[in-house]
N, C-alpha and C positions, 0 to 999 in steps of 0.2 A: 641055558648055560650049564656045563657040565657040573654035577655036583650042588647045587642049588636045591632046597627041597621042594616041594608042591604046595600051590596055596591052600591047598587043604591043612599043611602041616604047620605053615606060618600061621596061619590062621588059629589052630590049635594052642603053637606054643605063644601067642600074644594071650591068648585067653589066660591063660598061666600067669604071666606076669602083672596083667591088667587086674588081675583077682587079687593081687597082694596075697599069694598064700606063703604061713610060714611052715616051717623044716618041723617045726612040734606040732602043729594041727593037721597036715598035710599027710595023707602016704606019697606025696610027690618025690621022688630020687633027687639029689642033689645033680643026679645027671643029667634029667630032665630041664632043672633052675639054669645049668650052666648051658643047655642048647640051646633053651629058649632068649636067654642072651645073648649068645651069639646070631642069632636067627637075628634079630631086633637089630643088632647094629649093624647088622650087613642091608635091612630090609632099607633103614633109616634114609642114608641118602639116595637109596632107588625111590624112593616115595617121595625126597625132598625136593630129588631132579624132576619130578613127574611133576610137581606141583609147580617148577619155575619153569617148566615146559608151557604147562598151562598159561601160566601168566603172561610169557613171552607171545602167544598165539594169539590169546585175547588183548595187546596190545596193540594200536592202531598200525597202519605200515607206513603212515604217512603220503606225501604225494609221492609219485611215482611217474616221471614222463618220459615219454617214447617220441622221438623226432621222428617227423612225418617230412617236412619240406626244410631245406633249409639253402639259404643263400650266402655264398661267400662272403666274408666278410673282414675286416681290417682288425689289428690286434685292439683288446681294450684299451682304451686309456685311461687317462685320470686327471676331471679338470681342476679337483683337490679345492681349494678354497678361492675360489673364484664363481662368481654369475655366468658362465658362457655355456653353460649343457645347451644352448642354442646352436653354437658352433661346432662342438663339437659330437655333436648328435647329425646336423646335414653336412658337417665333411665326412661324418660316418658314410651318410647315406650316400651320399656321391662318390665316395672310393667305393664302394659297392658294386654303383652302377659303371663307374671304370675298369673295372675288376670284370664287370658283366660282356664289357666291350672287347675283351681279350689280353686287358695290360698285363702284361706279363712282369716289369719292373718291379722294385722295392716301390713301395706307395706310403706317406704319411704326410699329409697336406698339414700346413703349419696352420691354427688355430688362431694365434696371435697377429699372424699377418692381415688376418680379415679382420680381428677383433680391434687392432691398431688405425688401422683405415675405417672401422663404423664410428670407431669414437670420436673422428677428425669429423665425420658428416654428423656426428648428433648434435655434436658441440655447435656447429654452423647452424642447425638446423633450430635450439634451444634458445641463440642468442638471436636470430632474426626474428621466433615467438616472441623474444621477451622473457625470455623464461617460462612460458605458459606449452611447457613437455615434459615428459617425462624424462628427466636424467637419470638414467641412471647403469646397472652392466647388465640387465635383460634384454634379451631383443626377439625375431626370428627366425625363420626359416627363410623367410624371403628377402630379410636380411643378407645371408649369406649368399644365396641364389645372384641379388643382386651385386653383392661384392665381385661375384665370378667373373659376372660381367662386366662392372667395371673397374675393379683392381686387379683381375686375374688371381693366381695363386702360386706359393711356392712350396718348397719341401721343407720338412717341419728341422729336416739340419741345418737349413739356412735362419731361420726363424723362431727356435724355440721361446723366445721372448722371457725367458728368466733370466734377465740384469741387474735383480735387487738381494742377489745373497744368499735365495734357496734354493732349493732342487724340485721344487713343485712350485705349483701358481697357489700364487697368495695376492689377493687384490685389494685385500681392505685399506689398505695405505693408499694405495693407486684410485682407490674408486672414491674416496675422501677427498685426493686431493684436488681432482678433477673437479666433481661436486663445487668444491670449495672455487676451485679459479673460476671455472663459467659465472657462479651467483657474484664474484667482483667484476667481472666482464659488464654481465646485465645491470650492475648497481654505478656504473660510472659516474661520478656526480660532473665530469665534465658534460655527460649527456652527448657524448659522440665519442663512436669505436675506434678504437687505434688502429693504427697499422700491423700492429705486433703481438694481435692478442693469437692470431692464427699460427704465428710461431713458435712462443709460447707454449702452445697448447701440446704443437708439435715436438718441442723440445721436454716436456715430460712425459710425453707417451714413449717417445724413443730412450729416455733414460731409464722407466721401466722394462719396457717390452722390448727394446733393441730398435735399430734403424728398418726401415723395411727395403731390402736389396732392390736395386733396378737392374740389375742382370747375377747372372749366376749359373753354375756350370752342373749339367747332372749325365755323367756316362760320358764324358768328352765332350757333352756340347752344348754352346752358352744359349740360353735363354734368358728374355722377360719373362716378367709377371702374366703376360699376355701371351707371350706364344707358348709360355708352359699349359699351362689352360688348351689352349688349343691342340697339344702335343698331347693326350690325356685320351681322346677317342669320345670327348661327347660333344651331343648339343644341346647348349645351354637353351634354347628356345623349347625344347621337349618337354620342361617341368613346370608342372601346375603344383600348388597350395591348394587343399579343401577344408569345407567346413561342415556343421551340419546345424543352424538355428532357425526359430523357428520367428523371429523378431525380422527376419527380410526372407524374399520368395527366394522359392527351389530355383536351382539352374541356373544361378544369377549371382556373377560377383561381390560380393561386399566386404567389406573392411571390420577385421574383427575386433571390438571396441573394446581390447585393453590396454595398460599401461603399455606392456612391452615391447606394443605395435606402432612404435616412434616414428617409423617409417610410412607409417599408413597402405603399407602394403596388402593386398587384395586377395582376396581366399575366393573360391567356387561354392559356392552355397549349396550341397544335395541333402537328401532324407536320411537319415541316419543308415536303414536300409543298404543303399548305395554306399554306402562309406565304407559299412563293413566288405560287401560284396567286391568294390575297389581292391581294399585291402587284400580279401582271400585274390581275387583272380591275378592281383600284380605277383605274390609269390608262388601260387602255383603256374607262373609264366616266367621267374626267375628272374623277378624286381624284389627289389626290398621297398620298405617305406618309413621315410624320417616323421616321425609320430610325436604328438606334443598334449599333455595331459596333464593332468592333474593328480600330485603325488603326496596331497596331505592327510589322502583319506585315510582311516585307521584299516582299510582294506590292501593297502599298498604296504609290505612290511618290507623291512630293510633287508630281509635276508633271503629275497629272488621269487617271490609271490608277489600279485596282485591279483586279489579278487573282490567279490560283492557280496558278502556272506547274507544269506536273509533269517535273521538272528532269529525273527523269530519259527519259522521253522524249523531250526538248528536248536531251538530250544525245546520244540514240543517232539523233536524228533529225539533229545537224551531223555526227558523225561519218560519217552514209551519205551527207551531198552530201561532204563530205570537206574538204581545208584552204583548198581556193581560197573556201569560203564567209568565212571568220574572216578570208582574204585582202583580199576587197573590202569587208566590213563592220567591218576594225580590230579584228575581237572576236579573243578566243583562246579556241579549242575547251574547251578546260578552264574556261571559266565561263559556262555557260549563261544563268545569270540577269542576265548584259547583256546577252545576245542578245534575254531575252523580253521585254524592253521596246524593242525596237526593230522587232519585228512581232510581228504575231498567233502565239501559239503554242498549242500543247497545255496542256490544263488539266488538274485532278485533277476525277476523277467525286466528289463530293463526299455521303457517307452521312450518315442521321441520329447511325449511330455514331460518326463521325468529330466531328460538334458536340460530341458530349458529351464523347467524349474531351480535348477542349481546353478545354469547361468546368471539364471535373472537374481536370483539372492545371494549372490557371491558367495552358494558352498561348491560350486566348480571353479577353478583360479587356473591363471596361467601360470605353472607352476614349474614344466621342467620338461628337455625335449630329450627322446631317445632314438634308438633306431631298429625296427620291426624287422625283422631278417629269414622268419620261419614260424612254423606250424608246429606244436606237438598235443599229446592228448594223456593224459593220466589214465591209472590205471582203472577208471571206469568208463572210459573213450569220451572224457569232456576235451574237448578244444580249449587250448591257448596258443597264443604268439609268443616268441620268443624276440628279448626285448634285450637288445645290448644296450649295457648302462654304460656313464662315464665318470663311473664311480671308483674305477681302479679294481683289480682285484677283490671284491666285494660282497657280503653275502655267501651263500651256500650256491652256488651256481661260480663263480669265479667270474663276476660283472655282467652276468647273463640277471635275467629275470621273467616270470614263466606268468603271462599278463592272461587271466580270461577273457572269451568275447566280452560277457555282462561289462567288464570293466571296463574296456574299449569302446563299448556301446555309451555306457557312463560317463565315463570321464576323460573323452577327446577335447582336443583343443581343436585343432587342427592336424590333418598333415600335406606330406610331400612326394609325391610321385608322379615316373613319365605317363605322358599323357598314351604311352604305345600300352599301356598298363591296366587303362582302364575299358571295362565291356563294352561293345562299338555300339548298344544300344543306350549305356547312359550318356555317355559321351558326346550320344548325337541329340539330344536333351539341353545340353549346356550351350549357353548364349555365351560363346566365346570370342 
């Protein structure tokens, strides 16, 4: 910069001020006191920005991902306070694969129309146990699979099902009351069922969630429940449910034994291995897959992460850069797991033993279904899935969330994809 002196001369006139010399002990010029001051406040914020320069460098950059595969997909939603991320994670996944088939149409399958029709079959199905099931608003995937089939489905204009006053789903009055009428149903001291309780039951679902239409018109032309579905370019016979436990054999269907599985619906039993390998080959073949997991772990953050952090090498790994790291990034050595969400870190190698052990001691739960869409890799080429939430506009991602394998390895439930999806070698393995 023109006019600026030489570090040799700054150099010089700090020496001068640094010394404290005064105007009576000094031969120093008054000229000299007054360059040297000027020299110093000009030098001042060039030193000061060098120094926030630094700090800014030595700050972490955070994750950073680059989309590798991705598959079309339906706008977020939000199923707000409501139990249904079941429904609305496999109508994800099925407009998807509509989308996949060439629809061209607006697409937004109504949520509450399936959800109004499983509550009618739990209810049935609660009061013939006795009560000995789970009531309650979880369900899933194969839940909805099977509504397809036999309720069909409508467009979410026909069916938005908010008839109680707000402008989001709010269930907790609804899933109370529900609750509340089946245990008078099962408690009849007449000891025999009315005629009227299936009406009844009917008549508060509809005053909530709205009636559910028997025809209805979309682009000029009427349809059912049934020939919409069929209007739509799939077939519903193409979708399998999988699992990965280690409590019943590979290759082999079994019924996954939680609550939310009312239905007693039946999952494909493979090696954890094969699940993933499913996974990757369905979207680099231009499938998505409706994913169902476990979202309590403190590795699941609300704001579009999910990973496996392994603390303790995330802990011997700050201790060997040492305290100046915890210095620039605010963190304190002694807690790791805010450090791991502020960059990329080391994960847990994640075993099919390790699954089971969390099944078996309920730290894996059925906790919350999404919908797996794409591939990307952060900026040290780690792999993740890209997980639409239905959470609304949500997080740092905008209802997106950036899941690792280790996690997916970890903490599957189950999921849902066509069977054209899966590798023709494990596929031919499965006793279907």
């Amino acid at each position: 910069m023109e006019g600026f002196p030489a570090d040799t001369q700054i150099h010089e006139y700090t020496l001068i001020l640094n010394n404290n010399y005064s105007l009576k002990s000094s031969t120093m010029s008054i000229k000299h006191i007054i360059t040297a001051l000027c020299i110093c406040c000009m030098v001042s914020p060039v030193l000061s920005a060098q120094k926030k320069n630094k700090k800014e460098a030595a700050q972490p950059e955070g994750y950073q991902f680059e989309t590798v595969i991705e598959v079309p997909i339906t706008s977020v939603k939000n199923q707000s306070s409501s139990s249904t991320c079941w429904c609305f994670s496999a109508l994800s996944f099925f407009e998807s694969e509509i989308l996949r088939n060439g629809y061209t149409g607006d697409l937004d399958l109504s949520e509450m129309f399936i959800v109004h029709k499983s509550y009618q079959e739990k209810a049935e199905k609660f009061v013939r146990l006795h009560g000995a099931l789970n009531f309650a608003p979880g369900s899933s995937f194969g839940n909805v699979l099977y509504g397809l089939k036999n309720y069909g489905a409508v467009p979410e204009s026909e069916m938005p099902g908010l008839n109680y006053g707000t402008d989001s789903h709010r269930h907790g009055e609804l899933d109370r009351l529900l609750r509340a009428y089946v245990d008078v149903i099962i408690k009849n001291p007449n000891r025999q069922l009315s005629t009227a309780w299936q009406a009844g039951l009917k008549g508060i679902l509809d005053a909530y969630l709205g009636e559910c239409p028997e025809t209805f018109t979309v682009n000029g032309k009427e349809y059912t429940p049934h020939t919409y579905v069929e209007s739509l370019g799939i077939n519903l016979d193409d979708y399998i449910d999988l699992t990965s436990w280690t409590n019943r054999p590979f290759y082999q269907k079994m019924i996954i034994e939680v609550p939310d599985n009312w239905l007693w619906e039946s999952s494909m039993n493979v090696p954890i291995d094969d699940l993933v390998a499913i996974i990757d080959n369905a979207l680099e073949n231009g499938y998505s897959v409706a994913w169902a997991a476990d979202v309590s772990e403190r590795g699941f953050n609300r704001d579009g992460l999910g990973i496996v952090p392994d603390y303790e090498a995330l802990e011997a790994e700050i201790k060997e850069v040492g305290s100046d790291q915890a210095h620039w990034i605010g963190a304190d050595n002694s807690n790791p797991q805010a450090i791991a969400f502020m960059q990329p870190c080391p994960e847990l190698e994640i075993t099919q033993e390790m699954r089971q052990i969390g099944y078996d001691t309920y730290q894996t739960t059925d906790d919350h279904g999404m919908h797996i869409f794409g591939i990307a890799k952060d900026q040290t080429g780690k792999k993740y899935y890209m997980v639409k939430n239905s959470w609304g506009d949500a997080g740092k991602y905008h209802g997106i969330w950036y899941v690792s394998e280790a996690y997916v390895r970890y903490k599957t439930m189950d999921i849902m994809v066509n069977k054209h999806a899966i590798p023709a070698d494990i596929l031919a393995k499965m006793a279907l």
